[in-house]
N, C-alpha and C positions, 0 to 999 in steps of 0.2 A: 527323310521325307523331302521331296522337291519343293523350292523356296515357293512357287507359284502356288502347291498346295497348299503349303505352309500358311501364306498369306493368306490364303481361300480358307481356311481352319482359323485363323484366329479372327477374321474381321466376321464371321458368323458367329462365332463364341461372345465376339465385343457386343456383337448386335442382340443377342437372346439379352446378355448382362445389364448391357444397359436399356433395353424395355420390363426388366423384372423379371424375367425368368431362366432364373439359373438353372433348375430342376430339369429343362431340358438337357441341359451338357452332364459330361461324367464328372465324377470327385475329383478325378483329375485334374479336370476343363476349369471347372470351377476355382482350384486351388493354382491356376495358372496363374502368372503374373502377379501375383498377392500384393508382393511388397507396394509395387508401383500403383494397384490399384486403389491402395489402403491410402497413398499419398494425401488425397485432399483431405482426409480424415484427422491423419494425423499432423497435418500443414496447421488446420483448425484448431484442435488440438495442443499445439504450438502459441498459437497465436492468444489463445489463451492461458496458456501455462504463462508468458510474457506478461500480460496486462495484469495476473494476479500480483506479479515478483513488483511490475511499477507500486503498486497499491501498497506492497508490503513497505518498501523502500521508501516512498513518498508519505506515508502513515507512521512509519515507524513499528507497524505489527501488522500481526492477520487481524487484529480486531479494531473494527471501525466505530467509533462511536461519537455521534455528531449529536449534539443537542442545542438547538436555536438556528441563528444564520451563522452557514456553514461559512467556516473560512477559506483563501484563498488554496490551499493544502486541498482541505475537501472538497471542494469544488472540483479539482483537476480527478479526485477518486471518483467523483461519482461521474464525472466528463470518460474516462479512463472504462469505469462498470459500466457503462447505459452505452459504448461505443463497441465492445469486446464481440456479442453478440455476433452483431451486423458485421462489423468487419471479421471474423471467424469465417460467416458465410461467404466474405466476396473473396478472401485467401484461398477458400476450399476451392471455388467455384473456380477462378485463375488458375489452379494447381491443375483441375479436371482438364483444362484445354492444352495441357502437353503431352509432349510425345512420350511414347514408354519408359524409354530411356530418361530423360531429363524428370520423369514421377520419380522413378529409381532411386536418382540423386538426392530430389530434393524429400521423399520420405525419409532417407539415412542423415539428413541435415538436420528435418525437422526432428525426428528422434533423439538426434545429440544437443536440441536447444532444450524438450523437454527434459533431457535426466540434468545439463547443467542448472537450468531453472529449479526442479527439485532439489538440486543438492545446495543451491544459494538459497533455497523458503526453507526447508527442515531439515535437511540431513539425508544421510541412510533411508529412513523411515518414510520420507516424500519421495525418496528415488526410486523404492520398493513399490508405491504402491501406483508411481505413473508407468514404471516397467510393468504392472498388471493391465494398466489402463491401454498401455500400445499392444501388448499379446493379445488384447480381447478385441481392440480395431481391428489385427492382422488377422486374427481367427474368425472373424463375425466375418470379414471381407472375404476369406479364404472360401466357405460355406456356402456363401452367397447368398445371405441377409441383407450384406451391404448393399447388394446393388437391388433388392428389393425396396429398401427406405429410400436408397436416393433415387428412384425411377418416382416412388412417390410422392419424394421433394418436389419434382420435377415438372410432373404433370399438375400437379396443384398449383405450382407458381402461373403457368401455361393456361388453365383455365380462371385464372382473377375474373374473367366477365361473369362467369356463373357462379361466383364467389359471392359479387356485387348481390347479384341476382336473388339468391339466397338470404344476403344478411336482409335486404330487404322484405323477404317475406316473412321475416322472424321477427319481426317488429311487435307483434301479439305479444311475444314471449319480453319486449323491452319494456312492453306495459305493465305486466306480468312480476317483473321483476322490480318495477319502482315503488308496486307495493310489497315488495320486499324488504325493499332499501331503505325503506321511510315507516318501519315498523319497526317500534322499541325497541318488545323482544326479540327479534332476531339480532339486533344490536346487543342485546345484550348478552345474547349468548355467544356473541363472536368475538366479547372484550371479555367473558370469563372462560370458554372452552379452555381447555390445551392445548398445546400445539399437537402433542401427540394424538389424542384423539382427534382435532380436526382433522391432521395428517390421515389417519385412518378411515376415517368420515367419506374423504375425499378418493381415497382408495378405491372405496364401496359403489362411491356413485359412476366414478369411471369404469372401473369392472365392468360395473352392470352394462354400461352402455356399450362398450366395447366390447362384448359377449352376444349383447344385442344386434350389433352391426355385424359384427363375423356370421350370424344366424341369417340376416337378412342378404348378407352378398353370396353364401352357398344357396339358398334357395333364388337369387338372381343370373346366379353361375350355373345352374344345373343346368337348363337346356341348351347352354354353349357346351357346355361340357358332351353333354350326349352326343349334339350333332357335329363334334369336330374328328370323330372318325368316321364320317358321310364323306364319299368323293366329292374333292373341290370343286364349287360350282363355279366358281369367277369371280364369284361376288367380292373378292377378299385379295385385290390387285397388292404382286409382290416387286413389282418394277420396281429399279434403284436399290435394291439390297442387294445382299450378297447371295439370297436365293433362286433370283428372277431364271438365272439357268440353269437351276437343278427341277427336272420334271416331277410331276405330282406321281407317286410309288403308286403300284395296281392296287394293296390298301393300305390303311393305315392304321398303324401299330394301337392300342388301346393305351389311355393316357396311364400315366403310374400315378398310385397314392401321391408319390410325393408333387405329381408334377400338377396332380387336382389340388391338393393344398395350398402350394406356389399359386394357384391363378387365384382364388380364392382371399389369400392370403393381401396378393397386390391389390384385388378390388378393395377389401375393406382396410388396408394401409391408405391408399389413396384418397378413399372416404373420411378416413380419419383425421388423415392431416387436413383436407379439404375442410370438417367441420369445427375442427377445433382450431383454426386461423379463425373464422367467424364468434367462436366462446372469447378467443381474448381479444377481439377487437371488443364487442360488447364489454366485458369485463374493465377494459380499460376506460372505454366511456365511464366511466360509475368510478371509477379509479380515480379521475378526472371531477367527476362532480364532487367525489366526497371531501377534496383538496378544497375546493371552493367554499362547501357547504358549511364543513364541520369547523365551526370556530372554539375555540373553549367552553364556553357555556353550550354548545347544541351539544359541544361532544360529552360533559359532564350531566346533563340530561338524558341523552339517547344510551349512555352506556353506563348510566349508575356511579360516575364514578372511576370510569376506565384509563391507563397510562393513555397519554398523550406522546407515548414514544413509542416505536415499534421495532423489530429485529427482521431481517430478512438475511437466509446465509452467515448469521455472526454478527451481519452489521445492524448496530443500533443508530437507528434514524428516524428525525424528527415528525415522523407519521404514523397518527394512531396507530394502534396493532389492531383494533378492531376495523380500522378500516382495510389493511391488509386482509386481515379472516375473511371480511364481507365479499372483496373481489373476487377472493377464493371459492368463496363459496356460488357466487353469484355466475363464473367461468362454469363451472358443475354442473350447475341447473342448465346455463343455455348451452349446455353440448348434447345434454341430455333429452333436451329439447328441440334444437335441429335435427339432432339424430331421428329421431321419431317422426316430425315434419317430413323427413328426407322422402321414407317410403312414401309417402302419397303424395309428394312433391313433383305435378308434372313436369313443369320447366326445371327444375332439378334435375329430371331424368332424360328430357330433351339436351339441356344442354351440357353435363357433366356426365352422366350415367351412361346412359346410351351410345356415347360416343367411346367411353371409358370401355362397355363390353367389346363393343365393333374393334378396336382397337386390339385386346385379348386373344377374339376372335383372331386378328388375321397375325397374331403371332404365332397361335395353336397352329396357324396351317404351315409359320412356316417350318416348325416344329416337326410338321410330321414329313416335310420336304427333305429336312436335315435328317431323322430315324432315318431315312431308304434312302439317302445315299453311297453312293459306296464307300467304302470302311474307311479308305483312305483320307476323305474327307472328315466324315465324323468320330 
């Protein structure tokens, strides 16, 4: 193939990838470049396998357990945990801004700091099961799921104004929820639950709502859907792509299951991470209060009696568990609760929704630019 095709082939492939839609390209297109593409993934990945090995090293085990004021040791763990995170995303995010080649390197770099990191925390048995953890990065990415979550990373960061916009209108549900917070028995069912049943609890309530959303963005997605094999009307300007000089085909192909799913799919990802940033800002607020509130006697009042120690991931830390349940559970309700607000949310759907379809839209067409081109190209 000539390198100018060449070129013209891959920066249309990068452009479907990175707006969500893989479904347009073949199994091949898709599984192109993997390694490299997998990079920020596994950079992340990396960057975390590191800060677990400090915690181990600096702790003296995988298990933390802090009870009163932390000393200078746990201090630096919990500085080390509460930083892992964030810095995760700003390594991923610096990994995405390179070239093919230098993703290449540094995926094969970051791979050989996870199995060393595994083999300095457990053995074999930790090596085994991050080598599961990078085939399922390279395979998810290979498929092209990955570039559906991270297009939805994306656009969610990009839209914080209607984020704003949002948590503000969900202030109901903040009232809503302080009579939550300041009722006995829910305290006390969230210092006697299990963990496994709450685990499952919560299972339940996200399903549901996340079954809920997927229903609500195929019936928001249907009339895009219909009308994107209608000839282009203009509406749906492709200037500055890699499309702008491939002419619109005499018609257009009919979308395929997978490639109606794909759209569907990225609307309600997008939705999702967009609402569930607003459940744990809320959540943490309450997170926040109950550090304030809860002194020994409120907490041996409100919860009958409850440890005044809690576990999170292994580590034991010096905060109720029923205040941990409660956040838990309190995250639950207001996703569930936005979620719901969303549909009749107009500025919701002015400013996130509506631009979020528009946006789809003028992928689909260029979608169907790339179908009727000739072969060579696609």
């Amino acid at each position: 193939m000539r390198p100018l095709v060449t070129a013209a082939r891959d920066a249309a492939e990068q452009w479907f990838l990175a707006r969500g839609l893989p479904a347009a390209l073949t199994p091949r297109a898709r599984a192109r470049y993997a390694i490299a593409r997998s990079a920020p993934a596994l950079t992340a990945y990396a960057t975390v396998m590191i800060a677990l090995l400090i915690v181990d090293l600096v702790a003296g085990s995988s298990e933390i357990y802090i009870d009163g004021a932390p000393t200078a040791a746990e201090r630096l763990v919990l500085a080390v945990l509460g930083l892992t995170v964030p810095l995760a995303l700003i390594v991923g995010w610096a990994v995405s801004r390179l070239r093919r080649r230098a993703k290449s390197v540094v995926a094969l770099i970051a791979t050989a700091v996870v199995a060393a990191a595994s083999v300095v925390r457990g053995g074999a048995s930790h090596l085994v099961i991050s080598g599961i953890a990078v085939a399922i990065a390279v395979i998810v990415t290979a498929v092209g799921a990955g570039a559906v979550l991270g297009w939805a990373v994306r656009l969610t960061m990009a839209q914080a104004a209607a984020m704003g916009a949002l948590f503000v209108s969900a202030l109901p549900v903040v009232l809503l929820t302080v009579v939550v917070f300041f009722n006995t028995y829910v305290w006390v069912l969230a210092s006697t639950i299990s963990q496994a049943r709450l685990a499952v609890a919560l299972l339940f309530l996200f399903a549901v709502t996340i079954a809920f959303i997927l229903s609500s963005s195929n019936s928001r997605a249907g009339p895009m859907l219909e009308s994107v094999s209608a000839p282009h009307d203009g509406a749906h300007e492709l200037s500055g792509t890699p499309f702008a000089a491939i002419p619109d085909p005499p018609t257009n192909e009919p979308l395929s299951g997978g490639e109606r799913l794909n759209v569907v799919a990225v609307l309600a990802a997008a939705q999702i991470a967009h609402l569930m940033m607003v459940a744990i800002c809320t959540a943490a607020i309450y997170f926040v209060l109950g550090l304030i509130l809860l002194g020994p006697e409120v907490l041996t009042k409100w919860t009958g009696g409850g440890a005044s120690i809690g576990a999170v991931f292994g580590m034991t830390i010096p905060v109720p568990q029923s205040l941990i349940n409660m956040t838990l559970i309190l995250c639950a309700l207001t996703f569930m609760y936005v979620s719901a607000r969303s549909v009749g949310d107009d500025g919701y759907k002015a400013d996130f929704l509506n631009p979020l379809i528009e946006d789809l839209h003028t992928t689909l067409v260029a979608r169907n630019r790339w179908v009727g081109a000739p072969t060579e190209l696609s």
